[in-house]
C-alpha positions, -999 to +999 in steps of 0.1 A: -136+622+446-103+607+458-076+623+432-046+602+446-036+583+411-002+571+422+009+536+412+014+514+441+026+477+440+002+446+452+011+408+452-017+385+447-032+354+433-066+369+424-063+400+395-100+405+398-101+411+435-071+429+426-090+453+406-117+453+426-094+466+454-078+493+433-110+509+420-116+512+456-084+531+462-089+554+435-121+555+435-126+555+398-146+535+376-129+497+367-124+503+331-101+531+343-079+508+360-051+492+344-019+471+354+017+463+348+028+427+352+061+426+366+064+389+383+044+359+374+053+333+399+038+296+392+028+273+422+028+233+417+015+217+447+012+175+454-019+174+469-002+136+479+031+146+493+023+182+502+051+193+482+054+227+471+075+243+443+076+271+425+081+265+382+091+289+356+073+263+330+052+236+326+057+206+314+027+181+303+038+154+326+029+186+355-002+189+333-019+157+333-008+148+369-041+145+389-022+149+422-011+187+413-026+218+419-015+244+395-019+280+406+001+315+399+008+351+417+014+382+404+035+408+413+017+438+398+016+480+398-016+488+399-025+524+376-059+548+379-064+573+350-038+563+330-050+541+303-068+569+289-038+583+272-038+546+252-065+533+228-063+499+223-077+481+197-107+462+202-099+426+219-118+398+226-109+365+249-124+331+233-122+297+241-127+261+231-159+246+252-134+225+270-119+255+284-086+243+280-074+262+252-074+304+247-073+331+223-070+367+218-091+381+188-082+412+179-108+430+159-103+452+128-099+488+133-092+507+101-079+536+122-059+520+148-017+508+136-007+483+154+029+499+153+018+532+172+019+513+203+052+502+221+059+468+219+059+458+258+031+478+264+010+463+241+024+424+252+015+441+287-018+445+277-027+414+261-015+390+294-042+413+314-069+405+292-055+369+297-054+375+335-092+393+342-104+356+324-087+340+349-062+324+327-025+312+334+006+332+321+039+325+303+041+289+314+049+273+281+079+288+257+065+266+233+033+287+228+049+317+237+028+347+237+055+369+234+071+349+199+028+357+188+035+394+194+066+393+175+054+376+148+024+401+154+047+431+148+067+418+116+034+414+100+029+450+106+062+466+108+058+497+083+026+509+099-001+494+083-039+495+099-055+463+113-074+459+083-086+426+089-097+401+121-066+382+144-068+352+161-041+343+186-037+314+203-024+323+236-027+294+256-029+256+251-034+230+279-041+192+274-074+184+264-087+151+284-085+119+266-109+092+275-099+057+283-104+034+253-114+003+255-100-034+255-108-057+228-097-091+211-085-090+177-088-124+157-058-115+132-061-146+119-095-142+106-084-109+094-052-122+075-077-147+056-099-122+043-132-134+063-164-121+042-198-130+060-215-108+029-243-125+013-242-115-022-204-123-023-201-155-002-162-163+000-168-169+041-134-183+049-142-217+069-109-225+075-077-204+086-037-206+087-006-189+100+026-183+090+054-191+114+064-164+137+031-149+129+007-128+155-023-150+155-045-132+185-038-097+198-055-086+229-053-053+230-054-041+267-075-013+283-058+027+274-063+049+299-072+079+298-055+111+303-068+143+323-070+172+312-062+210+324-082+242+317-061+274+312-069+284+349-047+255+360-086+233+371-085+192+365-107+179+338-112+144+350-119+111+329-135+080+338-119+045+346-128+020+325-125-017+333-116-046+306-148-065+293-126-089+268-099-100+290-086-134+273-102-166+291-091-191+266-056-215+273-027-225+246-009-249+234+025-241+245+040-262+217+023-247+187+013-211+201+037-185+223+025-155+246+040-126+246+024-094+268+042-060+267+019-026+286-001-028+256-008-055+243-009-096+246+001-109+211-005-150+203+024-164+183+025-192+158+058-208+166+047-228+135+029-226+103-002-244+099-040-241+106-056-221+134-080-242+154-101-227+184-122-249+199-133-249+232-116-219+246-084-236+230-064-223+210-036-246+186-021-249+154-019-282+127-001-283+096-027-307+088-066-307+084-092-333+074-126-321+060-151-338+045-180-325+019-201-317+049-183-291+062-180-270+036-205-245+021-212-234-012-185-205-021-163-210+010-124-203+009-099-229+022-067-203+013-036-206+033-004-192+015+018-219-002+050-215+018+030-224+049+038-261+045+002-269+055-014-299+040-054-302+031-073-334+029-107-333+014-126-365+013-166-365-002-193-377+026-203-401-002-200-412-038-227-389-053-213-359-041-183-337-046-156-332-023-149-296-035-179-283-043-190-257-067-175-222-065-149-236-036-115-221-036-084-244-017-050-233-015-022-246+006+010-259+000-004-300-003-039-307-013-052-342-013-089-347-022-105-381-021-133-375-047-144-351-073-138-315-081-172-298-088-176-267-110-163-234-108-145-246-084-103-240-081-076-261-063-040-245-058-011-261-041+021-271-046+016-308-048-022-314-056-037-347-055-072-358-070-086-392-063-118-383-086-126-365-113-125-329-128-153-308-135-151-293-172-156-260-153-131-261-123-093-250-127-060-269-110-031-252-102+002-270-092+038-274-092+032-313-090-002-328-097-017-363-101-051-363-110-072-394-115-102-380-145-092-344-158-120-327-175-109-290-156-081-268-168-045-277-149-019-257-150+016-269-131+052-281-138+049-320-133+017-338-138+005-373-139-037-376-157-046-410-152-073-402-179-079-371-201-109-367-212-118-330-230-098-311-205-068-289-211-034-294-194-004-266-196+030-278-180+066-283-182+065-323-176+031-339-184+023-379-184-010-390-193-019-426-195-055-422-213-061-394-238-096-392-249-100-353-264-085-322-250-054-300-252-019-307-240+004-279-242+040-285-224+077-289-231+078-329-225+049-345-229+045-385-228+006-404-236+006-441-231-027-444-250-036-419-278-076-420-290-095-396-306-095-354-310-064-341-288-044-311-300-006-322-286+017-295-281+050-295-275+086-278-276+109-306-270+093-334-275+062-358-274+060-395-269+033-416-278+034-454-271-001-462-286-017-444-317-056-459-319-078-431-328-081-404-351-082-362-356-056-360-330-032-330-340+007-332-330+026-299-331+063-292-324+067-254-314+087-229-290+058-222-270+085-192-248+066-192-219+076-203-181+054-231-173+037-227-137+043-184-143+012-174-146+022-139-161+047-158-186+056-138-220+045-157-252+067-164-283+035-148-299+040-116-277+077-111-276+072-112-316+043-091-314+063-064-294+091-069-320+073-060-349+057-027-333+095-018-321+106-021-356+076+002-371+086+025-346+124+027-353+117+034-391+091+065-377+116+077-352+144+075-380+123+091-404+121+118-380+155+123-374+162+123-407+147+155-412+155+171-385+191+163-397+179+177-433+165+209-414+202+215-390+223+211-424+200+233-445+203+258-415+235+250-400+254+279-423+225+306-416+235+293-376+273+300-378+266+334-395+244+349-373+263+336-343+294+356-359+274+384-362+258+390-325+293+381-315+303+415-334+274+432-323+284+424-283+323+431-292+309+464-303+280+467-278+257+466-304+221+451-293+209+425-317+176+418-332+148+403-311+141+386-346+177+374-348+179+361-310+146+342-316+158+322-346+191+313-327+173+297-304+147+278-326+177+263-341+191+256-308+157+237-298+159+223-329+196+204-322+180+194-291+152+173-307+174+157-329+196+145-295+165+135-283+153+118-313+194+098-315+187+087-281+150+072-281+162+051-315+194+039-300+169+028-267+144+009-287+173-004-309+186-019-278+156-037-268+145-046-301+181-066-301+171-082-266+138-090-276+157-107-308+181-128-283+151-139-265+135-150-297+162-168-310+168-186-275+139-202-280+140-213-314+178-227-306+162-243-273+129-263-296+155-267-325+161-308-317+128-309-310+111-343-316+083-371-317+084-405-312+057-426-316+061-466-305+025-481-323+018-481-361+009-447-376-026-441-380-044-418-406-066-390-397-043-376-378-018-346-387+013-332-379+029-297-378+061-286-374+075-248-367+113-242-380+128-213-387+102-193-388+081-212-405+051-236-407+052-273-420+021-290-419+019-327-430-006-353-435+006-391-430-012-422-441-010-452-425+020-464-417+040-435-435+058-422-406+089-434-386+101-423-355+115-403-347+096-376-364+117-341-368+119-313-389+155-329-400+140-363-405+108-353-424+133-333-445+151-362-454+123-386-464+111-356-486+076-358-469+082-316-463+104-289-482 
C-alpha cells in the first residue's frame, strides 16, 4: 500500500474526477480523501459572442441569460488519511425537484458540539459536500453560505450538542417561469357588474364609461423566464404566441389607444355608453332602447356624473317600457311609457311619459312624471297626476291629487280630491279644495331632501333624549366617586406623610399601605375619566340642541294657503314649539293664510 499522504495542489473543474484521481495517488479508500478549497474561480461564457469572463458573483440578469454558460474551477489541496482525526456530523445534500435550489441538512447528533470544530474548517467542509453534488460555490453574497455558518455558530456558541435537525439553504438559482398568456379584458363589462347567474338575473345589457376611463385592456403575451440549476445547466421554457391579439378598429374621436410593453389599454376620451358592434368599438352619451330589448331583471346603471342620457320608449301601448324588476340609472332618463313593478329609475333629471307602477321607486334630483303610483324621491318634481303614490322632495308641484302622501319643504297641488296626507315645513299651497279626508300638516321634517341617509327631526330628538339619560347616569357616577375621594382624601394625605417618613428614614412600608395608595390613586383617575366623558356628551347634547332648534326657527313662518272655499272632512295639524295643534275646520271656517300665528288669533287653537 502506497503510504505517501502528502497534500499536493490540483486545479480543476471536475471535484469528482478530482477525487477519483487522488484515491488513485494514495491509494486509499474515497471516503478517506478530503479537500481544502482555496480558489473558486467562476467562468461566464456567451455562447453568441464567444466572450469569456471570469465573475466573483452572479447576478440574475447572468442567470436567466440563455446565451451563457456558467461553469467554475477550483483550486484545491487534495488530503489522504487525514479526515480521520475529524468527525463530522452527519450531513445530508437535498434539493427542490427543479434542481435549482440546495440544502445542507445537518442531522442531530446528541454527542457531537458544533463548537468543537474550527470554524473554517467546518465552512470547508460543508462547500465539499456542495462540490461532490456538483453544485456551484460562493457566487451569490446574498445567500452567503458563510453569513449561514455564522449564524450557525451564534446559535451554538457556548457548546451546546446538535440536539435537533438543520436545514440550510445553501444555494438559490432562478426557478423558470413560464410564459403567460395574452388575453382581452372587457373592463367595461367588469366596471358594470355583469352577472349571467340565473337565480340572480341582474345581466347588465347595457354599459358606460367614465371619461379618461380604460375601457379595453389587451394584455400582451409575458414571457417566460429560464431558469438555472445550481450546477450552472439551463432550464428552458417554451414560447408562446398570442391567440387574442385585438382585431377590432376605433373610433378615434370617442376612444384613444395607448400601448406600453405590456399592455394596450382603450380610453374613453368621453363619458358615455360603450357600444361594440361589429368589430367596432365607440362611445355615445346617448342611447335609445325600446321594451324589446330589455329582459326581465336587467341593469341599465351607468354612474350619474357620466352625463349620459337614457331613452326608453314601450314597443307598444300594452306594454311597459321599464319592465318589472329593471334597474336604470344615468344622469338623464327619459321613458316614453310606463314604469312596471319592482322596477327603479335613478337619474338626475328623470322623465316619465306614462305611468308608475304602485310597486316601482323614482329617484331624482329633477323629475316630471306624467301618473305617479310608485314611490319618488328627488329635489324638484312635477306629477301631472297623483294617484295613491308617495312623493318626498324639497320642491314638489302636482296638478291632480287623487290619494297618496306628499312629504316636502314647498309643496303646491292645483287640484286637491280625496285621502292625501300633505306634509310640509314651509309651506303648502292649494288652489282647489274638492274632496274630503285629506290631512294638511305643517312640521320641521330635518331631513336633506334627495340624501338618502338624511337624519330625522324624530332621530336627532331621539339621540337627545338617550344623551340626556346618560348624562344624569354618568353624573350620578361621578358623584360618588367625588363622595368616595373626599371621605378618603384625609386617610390619602396621611398615609402619603407617613411612607414619606418611612423612606426619609429608610423604613419599608406596608404592602397593605402601598396597595391602598394606589386604589385611591385609580380611584382619582376614574373620576377624570368620568369629568371628561360628561363634558363630551354635554357637548354634543348642546349640538344636537342647535340642530334642533335650527329647524324649528327654519319651519317657524311656516304656512298654508288655500285659494278655493274650505271644505269639511278634512283636518289640519300644526307643530310649534314643541307641540301638536290639531284642528278640525267646517266649511268655510278657514282663511288663508293658515299659520300657527293666524289660527292663534282667530282663537280656533290655544
Amino acid at each position: 500500500m502506497n503510504m505517501n499522504h502528502a497534500p499536493y495542489s490540483i486545479t480543476t473543474d471536475n471535484v469528482l474526477v478530482a477525487v477519483i484521481q487522488a484515491t488513485i495517488q494514495f491509494n486509499i479508500p474515497s471516503d478517506k480523501i478530503s479537500f481544502d478549497i482555496k480558489k473558486v474561480s467562476t467562468i461566464i461564457k456567451n455562447k453568441r459572442t464567444k466572450e469569456i469572463i471570469e465573475s466573483l458573483i452572479l447576478s440574475d440578469r447572468d442567470l436567466t441569460d440563455p446565451d451563457l454558460a456558467i461553469t467554475q474551477k477550483y483550486d484545491l489541496i487534495m488530503r489522504g488519511g487525514e479526515n480521520d482525526l475529524i468527525t463530522f456530523p452527519n450531513i445530508v445534500f437535498a434539493n427542490n425537484s427543479a434542481h435549482t435550489t440546495g440544502y445542507l441538512v445537518i442531522k442531530k447528533n446528541q454527542d457531537l458540539k458544533l463548537s468543537s470544530f474550527n470554524r473554517e474548517i467546518f465552512l470547508n467542509h460543508l462547500e465539499s459536500i456542495l462540490l461532490l453534488n456538483k453544485c456551484l460555490i460562493r457566487t451569490d453574497d446574498n445567500i452567503s453560505l458563510s453569513k449561514e455558518v455564522d449564524e450557525l455558530y451564534k446559535n451554538y456558541e457556548e457548546g451546546e450538542i446538535i440536539s435537533e435537525e438543520i436545514k440550510i439553504k445553501a444555494i438559490d438559482f432562478p426557478a423558470p417561469r413560464k410564459p403567460m398568456p395574452d388575453s382581452l379584458e372587457m373592463v367595461y363589462k367588469t366596471n358594470t357588474k355583469v352577472d349571467d347567474s340565473e337565480d340572480g338575473g341582474n345581466k347588465v345589457k347595457l354599459a358606460s364609461a367614465k371619461k379618461h376611463s380604460t375601457i379595453i385592456k389587451y394584455h400582451k403575451v409575458v414571457e417566460g423566464i429560464i431558469g438555472r440549476t445550481y450546477n450552472g445547466g439551463v432550464i428552458k421554457v417554451g414560447i408562446m404566441k398570442p391567440a387574442h391579439t385585438p382585431k377590432f378598429t376605433i373610433d378615434s374621436k370617442t376612444i384613444e389607444k395607448k400601448e406600453n410593453d405590456k399592455f394596450i389599454d382603450y380610453i374613453a376620451k368621453e363619458a358615455g355608453f360603450v357600444f361594440f358592434e361589429r368589430k367596432f368599438l365607440r362611445i355615445d352619451n346617448k342611447t335609445e332602447m325600446s321594451t324589446a330589448n330589455i329582459r326581465n331583471k336587467d341593469k341599465l346603471v351607468t354612474s350619474l356624473d357620466d352625463g349620459v342620457s337614457i331613452n326608453i320608449k314601450s314597443k307598444d301601448k300594452l306594454s311597459d317600457a321599464v319592465g318589472g324588476n329593471i334597474n336604470v340609472k344615468a344622469d338623464k332618463v327619459n321613458v316614453n311609457g310606463n314604469v312596471g313593478p319592482s322596477a327603479t329609475v335613478e337619474g338626475n333629471i328623470v322623465k316619465i311619459g306614462g305611468q308608475t307602477h304602485s310597486k316601482s321607486k323614482i329617484i331624482a334630483k329633477k323629475a316630471q312624471i306624467a301618473v305617479h303610483k310608485g314611490e319618488l324621491k328627488g329635489e324638484s318634481v312635477l306629477i301631472d297626476i297623483l294617484e295613491g303614490g308617495t312623493v318626498f322632495a324639497k320642491s314638489i308641484k302636482v296638478k291632480t291629487a287623487r290619494g297618496g302622501r306628499i312629504e316636502g319643504e314647498n309643496i303646491s297641488i292645483d287640484n286637491l280630491e280625496a285621502n292625501v296626507e300633505i306634509i310640509a315645513s314651509r309651506k303648502i299651497e292649494v288652489k282647489s279644495i274638492i274632496g274630503e279626508s285629506n290631512t294638511f300638516t305643517l312640521k320641521p321634517l330635518g331631513k336633506s331632501f334627495g340624501d338618502k341617509k338624511g337624519v330625522s327631526l324624530e332621530d336627532m330628538t331621539h339621540e337627545k333624549d338617550v344623551l340626556e339619560d346618560t348624562i344624569k347616569k354618568e353624573e350620578k357616577k361621578l358623584k360618588e366617586k367625588m363622595f368616595l375621594i373626599k371621605f378618603n382624601e384625609e386617610s390619602l394625605n396621611v398615609q402619603r406623610d407617613d411612607k414619606i417618613d418611612k423612606l426619609r428614614y429608610n423604613i419599608k412600608s406596608s404592602t397593605a399601605m402601598d396597595n391602598k395608595l394606589q386604589a385611591l390613586v385609580k380611584l382619582q383617575e376614574e373620576k377624570d375619566e368620568l369629568e371628561n366623558n360628561v363634558q363630551k356628551y354635554k357637548d354634543k347634547l348642546e349640538d344636537i340642541g342647535q340642530k334642533i332648534k335650527a329647524i324649528y326657527d327654519d319651519t317657524e313662518s311656516a304656512f298654508m294657503e288655500v285659494g278655493s272655499m274650505w271644505t269639511a272632512g278634512n283636518s289640519v295639524c300644526i307643530h310649534h314649539d314643541g307641540k301638536v295643534h290639531n284642528f278640525y275646520p267646517t266649511k268655510g271656517t278657514m282663511k288663508s293664510p293658515i299659520s300657527f300665528d293666524a289660527l292663534k288669533k282667530q282663537n280656533l287653537i290655544h
